[in-house]
C-alpha positions in Angstrom: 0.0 0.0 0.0 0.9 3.6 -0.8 0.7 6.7 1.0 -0.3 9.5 -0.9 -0.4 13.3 1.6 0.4 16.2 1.0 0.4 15.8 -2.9 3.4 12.8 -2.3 3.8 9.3 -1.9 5.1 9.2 1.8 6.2 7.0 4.2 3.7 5.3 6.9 3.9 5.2 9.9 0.6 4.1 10.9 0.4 -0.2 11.2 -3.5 -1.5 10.6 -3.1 -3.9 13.5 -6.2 -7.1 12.8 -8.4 -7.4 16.0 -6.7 -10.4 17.3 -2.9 -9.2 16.6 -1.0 -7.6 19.5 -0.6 -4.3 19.3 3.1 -2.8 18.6 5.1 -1.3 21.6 5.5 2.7 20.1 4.1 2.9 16.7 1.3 4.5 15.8 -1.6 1.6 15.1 -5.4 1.7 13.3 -7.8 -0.7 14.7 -11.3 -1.6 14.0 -14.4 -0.4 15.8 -14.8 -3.4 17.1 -11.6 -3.6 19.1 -11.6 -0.1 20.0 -15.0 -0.9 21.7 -13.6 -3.9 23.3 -10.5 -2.6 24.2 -10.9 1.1 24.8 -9.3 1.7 28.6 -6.5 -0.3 27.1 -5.8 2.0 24.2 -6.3 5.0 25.9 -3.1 4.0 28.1 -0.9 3.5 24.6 1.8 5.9 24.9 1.5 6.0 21.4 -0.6 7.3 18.8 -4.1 5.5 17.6 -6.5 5.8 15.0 -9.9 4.0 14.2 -11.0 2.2 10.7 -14.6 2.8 10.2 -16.5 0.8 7.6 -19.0 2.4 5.3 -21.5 1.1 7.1 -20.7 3.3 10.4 -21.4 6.2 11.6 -18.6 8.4 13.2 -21.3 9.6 15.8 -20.2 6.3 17.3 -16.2 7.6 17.7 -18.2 11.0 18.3 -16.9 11.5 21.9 -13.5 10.0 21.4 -12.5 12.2 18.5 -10.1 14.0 21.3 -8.5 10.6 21.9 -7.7 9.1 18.2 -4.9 11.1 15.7 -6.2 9.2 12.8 -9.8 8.3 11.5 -9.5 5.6 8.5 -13.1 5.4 6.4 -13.4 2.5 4.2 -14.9 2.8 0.6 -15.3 -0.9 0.1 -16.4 -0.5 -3.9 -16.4 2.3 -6.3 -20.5 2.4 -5.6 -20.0 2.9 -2.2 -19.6 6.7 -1.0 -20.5 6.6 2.2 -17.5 8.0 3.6 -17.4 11.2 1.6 -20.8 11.6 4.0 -18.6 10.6 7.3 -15.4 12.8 6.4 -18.1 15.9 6.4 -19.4 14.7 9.6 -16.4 14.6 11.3 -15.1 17.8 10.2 -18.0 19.7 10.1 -20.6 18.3 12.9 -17.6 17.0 15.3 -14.7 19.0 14.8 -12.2 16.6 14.1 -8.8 18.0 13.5 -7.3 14.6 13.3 -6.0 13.3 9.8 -9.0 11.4 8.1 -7.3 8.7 5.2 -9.7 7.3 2.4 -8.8 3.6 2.4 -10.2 0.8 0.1 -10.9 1.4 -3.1 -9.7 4.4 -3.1 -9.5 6.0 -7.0 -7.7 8.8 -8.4 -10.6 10.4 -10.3 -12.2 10.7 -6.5 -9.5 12.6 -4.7 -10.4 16.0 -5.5 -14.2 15.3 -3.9 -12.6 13.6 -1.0 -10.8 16.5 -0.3 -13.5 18.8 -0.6 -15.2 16.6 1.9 -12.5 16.7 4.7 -9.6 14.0 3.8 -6.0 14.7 3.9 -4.6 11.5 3.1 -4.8 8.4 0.6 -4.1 4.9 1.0 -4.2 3.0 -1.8 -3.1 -0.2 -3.9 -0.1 0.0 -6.1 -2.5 -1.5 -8.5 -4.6 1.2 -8.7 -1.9 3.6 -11.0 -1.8 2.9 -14.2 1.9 2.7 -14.3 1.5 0.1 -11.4 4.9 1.8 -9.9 4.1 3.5 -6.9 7.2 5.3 -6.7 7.2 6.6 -9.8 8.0 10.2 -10.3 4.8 11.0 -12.1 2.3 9.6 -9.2 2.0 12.1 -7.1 2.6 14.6 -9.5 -0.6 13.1 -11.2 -2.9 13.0 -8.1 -1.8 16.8 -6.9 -3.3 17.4 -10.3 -6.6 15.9 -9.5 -7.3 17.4 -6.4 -6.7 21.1 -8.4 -8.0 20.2 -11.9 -11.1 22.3 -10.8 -11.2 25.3 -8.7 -14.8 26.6 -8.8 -17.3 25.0 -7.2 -21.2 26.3 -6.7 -21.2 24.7 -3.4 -18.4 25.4 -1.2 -16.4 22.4 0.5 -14.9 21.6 3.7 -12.3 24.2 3.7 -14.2 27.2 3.8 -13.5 28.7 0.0 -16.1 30.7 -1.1 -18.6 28.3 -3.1 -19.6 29.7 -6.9 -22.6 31.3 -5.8 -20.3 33.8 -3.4 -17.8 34.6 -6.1 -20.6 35.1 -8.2 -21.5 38.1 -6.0 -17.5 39.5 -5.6 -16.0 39.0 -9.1 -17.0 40.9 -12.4 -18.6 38.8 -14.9 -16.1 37.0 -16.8 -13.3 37.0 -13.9 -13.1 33.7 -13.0 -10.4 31.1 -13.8 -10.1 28.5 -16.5 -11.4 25.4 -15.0 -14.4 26.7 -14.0 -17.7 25.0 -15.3 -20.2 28.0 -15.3 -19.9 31.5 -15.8 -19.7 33.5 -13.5 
């Protein structure tokens, strides 16, 4: 798996550690729901960072008061179909606050990453067989998704990060001012 932040393939720190695997000593670990139900006194004593892997199928009002507590929230898309998670990265953003970093991991596709950024994500796991060069360190693959996630800059409704949605610029720039990518005039 690759770890694509910050508009580059990076290092991970984070181990995904199964619910019956022990946990490791001072890394940073992702476990399931299920374990961090089972488990929770346990893992708040880690003196190292943890995250929680929600699948589509849960809600992140069920981490809702542990958001303080986690560094990482992973949310699964399990198929291309499935976009449940674009749903829970605005929850936890918007509704909850979360501050954390929120990864999309799954089937996680580069034609997606620019809504899953407007929706709250900050980092991308995903299968070296996803690229179409299959190389995940290849010069040209984070190059490639930095250039999804800005192929369009104007957008009627306005995303997680607080840029002024269409409708707004509509109001502030003279018609005909706005930038190339845009797909209505302003």
């Amino acid at each position: 798996m690759a770890l694509i932040k910050d508009g580059a393939v990076v290092d991970d720190p984070w181990v995904a550690v199964a619910d019956e695997a022990d946990l490791p000593e001072a890394r940073p670990a992702i476990v399931t729901l299920e374990r961090w139900r089972a488990e929770r006194d346990a893992l708040i004593g880690r003196n190292a960072p943890l995250g929680v892997r929600l699948a589509s199928d849960r809600s992140p009002a069920e981490i809702a008061d542990d958001l303080d507590r986690l560094a990482l929230v992973a949310l699964e898309f399990p198929v291309f179909t499935d976009g449940r998670a674009f749903t829970s990265a605005r929850l936890l953003r918007e509704r909850y606050g979360y501050s954390g970093e929120i990864r999309a991991v799954g089937n996680v596709l580069r034609d997606q990453i620019l809504f899953m950024v407007r929706c709250g994500f900050d980092a991308f796991e995903m299968d070296s067989g996803e690229m179409d060069s299959g190389e995940m360190d290849s010069g040209s693959t984070a190059e490639e998704w930095r250039e999804a996630a800005a192929e369009i800059d104007v957008f009627y409704q306005a995303p997680f990060a607080r840029r002024e949605g269409g409708a707004g610029l509509r109001r502030s720039r003279p018609r005909g001012s706005c930038r190339r990518h845009s797909h209505f005039d302003l």
